[in-house]
C-alpha positions as a printed NumPy array, in Angstrom:
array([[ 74.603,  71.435, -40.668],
       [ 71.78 ,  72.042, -38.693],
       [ 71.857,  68.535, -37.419],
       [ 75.639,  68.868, -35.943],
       [ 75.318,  71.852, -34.332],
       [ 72.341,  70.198, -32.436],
       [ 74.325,  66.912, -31.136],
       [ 77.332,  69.692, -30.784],
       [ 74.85 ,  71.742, -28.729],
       [ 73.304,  68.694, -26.732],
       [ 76.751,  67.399, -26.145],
       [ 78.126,  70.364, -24.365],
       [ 74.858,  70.19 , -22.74 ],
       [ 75.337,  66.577, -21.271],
       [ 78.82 ,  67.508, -20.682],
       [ 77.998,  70.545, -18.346],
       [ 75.299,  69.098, -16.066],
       [ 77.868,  65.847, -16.196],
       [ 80.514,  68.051, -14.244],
       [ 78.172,  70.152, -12.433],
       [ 76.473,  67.012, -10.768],
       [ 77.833,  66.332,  -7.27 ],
       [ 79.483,  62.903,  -7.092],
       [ 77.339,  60.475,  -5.319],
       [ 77.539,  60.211,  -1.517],
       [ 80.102,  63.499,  -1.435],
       [ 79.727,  64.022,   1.866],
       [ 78.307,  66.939,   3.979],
       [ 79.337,  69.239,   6.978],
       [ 76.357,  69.534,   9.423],
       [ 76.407,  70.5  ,  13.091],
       [ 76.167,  67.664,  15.706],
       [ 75.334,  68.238,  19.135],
       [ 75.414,  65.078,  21.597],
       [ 73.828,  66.303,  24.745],
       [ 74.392,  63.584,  27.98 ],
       [ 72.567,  63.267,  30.893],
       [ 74.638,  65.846,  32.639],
       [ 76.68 ,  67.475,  29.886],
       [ 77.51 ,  68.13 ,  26.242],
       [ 79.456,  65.313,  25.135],
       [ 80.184,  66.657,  21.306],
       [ 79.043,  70.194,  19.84 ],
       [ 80.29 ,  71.012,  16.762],
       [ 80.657,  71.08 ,  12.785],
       [ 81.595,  67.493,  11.636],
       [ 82.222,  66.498,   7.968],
       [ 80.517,  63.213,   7.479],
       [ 79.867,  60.737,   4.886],
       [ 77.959,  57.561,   4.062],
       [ 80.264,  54.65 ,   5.431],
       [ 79.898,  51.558,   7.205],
       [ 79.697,  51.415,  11.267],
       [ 80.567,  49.185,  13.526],
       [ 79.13 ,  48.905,  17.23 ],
       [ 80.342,  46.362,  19.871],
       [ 76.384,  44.778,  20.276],
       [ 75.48 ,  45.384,  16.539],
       [ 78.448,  44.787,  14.683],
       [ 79.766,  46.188,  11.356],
       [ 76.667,  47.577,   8.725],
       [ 76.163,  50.227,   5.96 ],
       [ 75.381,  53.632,   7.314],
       [ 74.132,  55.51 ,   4.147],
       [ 70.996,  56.266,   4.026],
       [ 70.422,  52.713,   1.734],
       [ 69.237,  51.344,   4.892],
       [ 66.088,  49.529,   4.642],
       [ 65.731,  51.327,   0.636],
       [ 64.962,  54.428,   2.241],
       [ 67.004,  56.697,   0.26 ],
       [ 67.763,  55.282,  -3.568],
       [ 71.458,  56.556,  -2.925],
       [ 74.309,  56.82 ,  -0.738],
       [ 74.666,  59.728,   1.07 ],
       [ 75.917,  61.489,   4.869],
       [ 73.626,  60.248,   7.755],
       [ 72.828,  60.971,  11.709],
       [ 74.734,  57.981,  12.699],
       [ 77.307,  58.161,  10.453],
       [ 78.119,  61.837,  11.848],
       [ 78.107,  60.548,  15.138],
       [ 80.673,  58.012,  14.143],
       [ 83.005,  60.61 ,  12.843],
       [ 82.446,  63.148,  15.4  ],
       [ 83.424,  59.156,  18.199],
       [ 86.743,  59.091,  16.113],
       [ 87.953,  62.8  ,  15.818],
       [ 87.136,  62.936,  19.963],
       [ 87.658,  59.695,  20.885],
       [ 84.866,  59.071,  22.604],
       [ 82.852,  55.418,  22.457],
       [ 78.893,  54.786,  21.577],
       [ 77.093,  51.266,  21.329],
       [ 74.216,  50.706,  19.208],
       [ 72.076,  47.577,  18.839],
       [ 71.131,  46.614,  15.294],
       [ 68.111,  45.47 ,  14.157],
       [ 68.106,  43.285,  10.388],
       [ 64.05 ,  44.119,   9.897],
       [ 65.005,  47.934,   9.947],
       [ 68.724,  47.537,   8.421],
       [ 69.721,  50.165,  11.246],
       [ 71.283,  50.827,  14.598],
       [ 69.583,  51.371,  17.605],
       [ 71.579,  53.735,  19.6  ],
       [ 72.338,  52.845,  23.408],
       [ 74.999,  54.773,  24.432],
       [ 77.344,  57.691,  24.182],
       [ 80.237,  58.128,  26.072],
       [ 79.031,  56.413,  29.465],
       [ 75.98 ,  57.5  ,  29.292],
       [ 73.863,  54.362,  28.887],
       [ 69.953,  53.547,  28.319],
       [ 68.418,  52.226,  31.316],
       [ 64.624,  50.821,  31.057],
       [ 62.743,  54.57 ,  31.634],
       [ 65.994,  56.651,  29.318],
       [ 66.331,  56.153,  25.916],
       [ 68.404,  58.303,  23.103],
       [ 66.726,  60.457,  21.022],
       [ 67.631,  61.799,  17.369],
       [ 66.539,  64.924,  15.861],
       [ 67.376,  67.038,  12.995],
       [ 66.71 ,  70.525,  12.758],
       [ 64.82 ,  69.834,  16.007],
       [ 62.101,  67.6  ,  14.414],
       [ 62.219,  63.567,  15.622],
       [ 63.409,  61.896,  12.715],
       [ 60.805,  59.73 ,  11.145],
       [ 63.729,  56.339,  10.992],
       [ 66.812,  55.475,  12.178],
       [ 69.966,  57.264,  12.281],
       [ 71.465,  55.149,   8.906],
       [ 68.13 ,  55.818,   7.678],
       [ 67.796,  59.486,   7.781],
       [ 70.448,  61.55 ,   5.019],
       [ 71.628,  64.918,   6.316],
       [ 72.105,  67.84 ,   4.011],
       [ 74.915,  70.676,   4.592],
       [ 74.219,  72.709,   7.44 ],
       [ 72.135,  70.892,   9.107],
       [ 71.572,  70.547,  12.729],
       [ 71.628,  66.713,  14.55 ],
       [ 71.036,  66.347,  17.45 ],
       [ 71.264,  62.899,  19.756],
       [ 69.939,  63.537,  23.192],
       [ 69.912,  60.823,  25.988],
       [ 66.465,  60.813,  28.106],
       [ 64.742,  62.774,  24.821],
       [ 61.499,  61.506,  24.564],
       [ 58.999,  63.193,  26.318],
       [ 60.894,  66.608,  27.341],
       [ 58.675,  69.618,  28.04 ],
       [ 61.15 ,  71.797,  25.692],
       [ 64.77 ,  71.289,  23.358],
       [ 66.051,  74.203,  24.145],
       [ 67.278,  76.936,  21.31 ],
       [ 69.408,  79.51 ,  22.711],
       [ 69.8  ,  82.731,  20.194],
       [ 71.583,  86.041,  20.641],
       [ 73.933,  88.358,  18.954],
       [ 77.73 ,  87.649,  18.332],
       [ 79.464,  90.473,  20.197],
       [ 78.094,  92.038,  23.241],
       [ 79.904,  95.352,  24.956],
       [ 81.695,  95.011,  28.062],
       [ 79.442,  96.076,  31.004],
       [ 76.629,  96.219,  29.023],
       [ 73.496,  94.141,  28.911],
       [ 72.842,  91.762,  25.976],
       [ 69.039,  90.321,  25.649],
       [ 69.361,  86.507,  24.785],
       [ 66.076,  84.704,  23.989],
       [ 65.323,  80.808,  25.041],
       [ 62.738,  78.608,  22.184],
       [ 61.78 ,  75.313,  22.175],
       [ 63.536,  74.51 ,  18.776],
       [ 61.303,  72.02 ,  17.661],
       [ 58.319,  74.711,  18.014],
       [ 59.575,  78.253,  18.084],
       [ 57.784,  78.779,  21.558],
       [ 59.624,  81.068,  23.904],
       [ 60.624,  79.449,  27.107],
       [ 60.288,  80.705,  30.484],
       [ 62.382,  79.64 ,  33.708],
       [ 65.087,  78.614,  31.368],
       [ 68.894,  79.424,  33.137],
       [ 71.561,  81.132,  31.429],
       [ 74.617,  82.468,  32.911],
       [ 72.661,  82.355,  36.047],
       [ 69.714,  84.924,  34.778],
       [ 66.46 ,  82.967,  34.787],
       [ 64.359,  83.565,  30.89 ],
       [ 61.063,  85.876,  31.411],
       [ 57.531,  84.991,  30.051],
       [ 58.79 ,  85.703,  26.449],
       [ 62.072,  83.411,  26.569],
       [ 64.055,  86.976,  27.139],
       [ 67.165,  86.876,  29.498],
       [ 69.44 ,  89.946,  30.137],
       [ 73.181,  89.099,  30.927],
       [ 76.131,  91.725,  31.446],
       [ 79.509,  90.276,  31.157],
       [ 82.147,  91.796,  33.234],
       [ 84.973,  90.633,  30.713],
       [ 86.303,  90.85 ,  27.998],
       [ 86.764,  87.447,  25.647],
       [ 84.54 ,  84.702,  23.832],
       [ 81.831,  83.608,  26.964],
       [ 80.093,  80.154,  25.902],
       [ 76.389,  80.049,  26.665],
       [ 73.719,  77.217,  27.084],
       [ 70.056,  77.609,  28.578],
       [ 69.144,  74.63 ,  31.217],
       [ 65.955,  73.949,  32.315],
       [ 65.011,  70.476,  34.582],
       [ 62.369,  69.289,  32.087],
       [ 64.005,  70.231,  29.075],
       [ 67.304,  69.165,  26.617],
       [ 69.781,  71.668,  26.878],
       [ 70.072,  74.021,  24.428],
       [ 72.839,  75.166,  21.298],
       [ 76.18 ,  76.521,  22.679],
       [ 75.761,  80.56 ,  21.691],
       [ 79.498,  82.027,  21.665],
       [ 79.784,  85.576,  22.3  ],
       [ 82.839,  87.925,  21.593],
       [ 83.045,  90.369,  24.666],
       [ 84.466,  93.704,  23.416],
       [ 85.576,  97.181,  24.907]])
């Protein structure tokens, strides 16, 4: 008796953790910023999973994270975001691959091309990814970022702030370098220049959703920051 209700009990238990176990390469919604050498070419949530790619120079290759045994399953990546983010906004991107690293190398976005001095850079959750964009698996929520010129930058710019500012009332926004937590001086948003500690003070005059981004000459553009404008 004892015996059955132990397989009974270890069955249930195999059962459970059978169902509760996410099916492999399920898929996950992160947030994928492509910033160009003069704008933002995609910024937004993108569901993504592992899938194959195909590039005009590289040609048609697994994208799941498998790549070059890095990961021992299938799962989202950077580049397969960015190919999902390509088809939902129909914009093009080339990438060279390269058989000793079983991976892409990206060379352009949209137009916006390598030249010998400009290369694209990935990061995610502002930290240079240690391989490729097949290479590297993305969880949910994540932030990815691909970012043409990005090696090198003085600062990748974080822009942070509430959600709802008053009408006709200052709101104090704050510029970081994401990848350090740094504040950043000299940064522009909404024409207001960041202090010594990153701080910038901007009034809006109306009322509505205003969409933010700190520039700087030396740096990669920062986050989008939406913020509701209220009576």
């Amino acid at each position: 008796m004892h015996f059955m209700l132990f397989s009974l009990s270890a069955f249930l238990l195999s059962t459970i953790v059978t169902i509760a176990a996410p099916p492999p390469n399920a898929g996950a919604v992160v947030n994928l910023r492509i910033e160009g050498a003069q704008r933002t070419i995609f910024e937004g949530p993108i569901f993504t999973r592992g899938h194959n790619v195909t590039t005009k120079s590289g040609g048609n290759h697994h994208c799941d994270g498998t790549n070059n045994n890095e990961n021992p399953k299938p799962g989202p990546t950077c580049t397969s975001a960015l190919d999902d983010a390509s088809k939902r906004k129909n914009f093009s991107f080339d990438g060279t691959y390269f058989p000793e690293f079983d991976d892409f190398f990206i060379t352009s976005i949209d137009g916006d091309t390598q030249t010998d001095t400009q290369f694209w850079a990935i990061l995610l959750n502002f930290q240079f990814t240690p391989v490729g964009g097949c290479q590297q698996q993305v969880k949910w929520g994540d932030d990815v970022l691909f970012a043409f010129d990005g090696f090198g930058r003085a600062h990748y710019l974080k822009l942070s702030g509430p959600k709802i500012a008053r009408q006709n009332r200052p709101v104090a926004l704050t510029v970081t370098d994401g990848e350090t937590g740094v504040a950043v001086p000299g940064a522009i948003v909404a024409g207001q220049t960041s202090n010594t500690e990153g701080k910038v003070s901007v009034t809006f005059s109306n009322l509505g959703i205003k969409n933010l981004k700190a520039e700087k000459a030396d740096s990669i553009r920062s986050n989008r920051l939406d913020i509701h404008v209220v009576q």
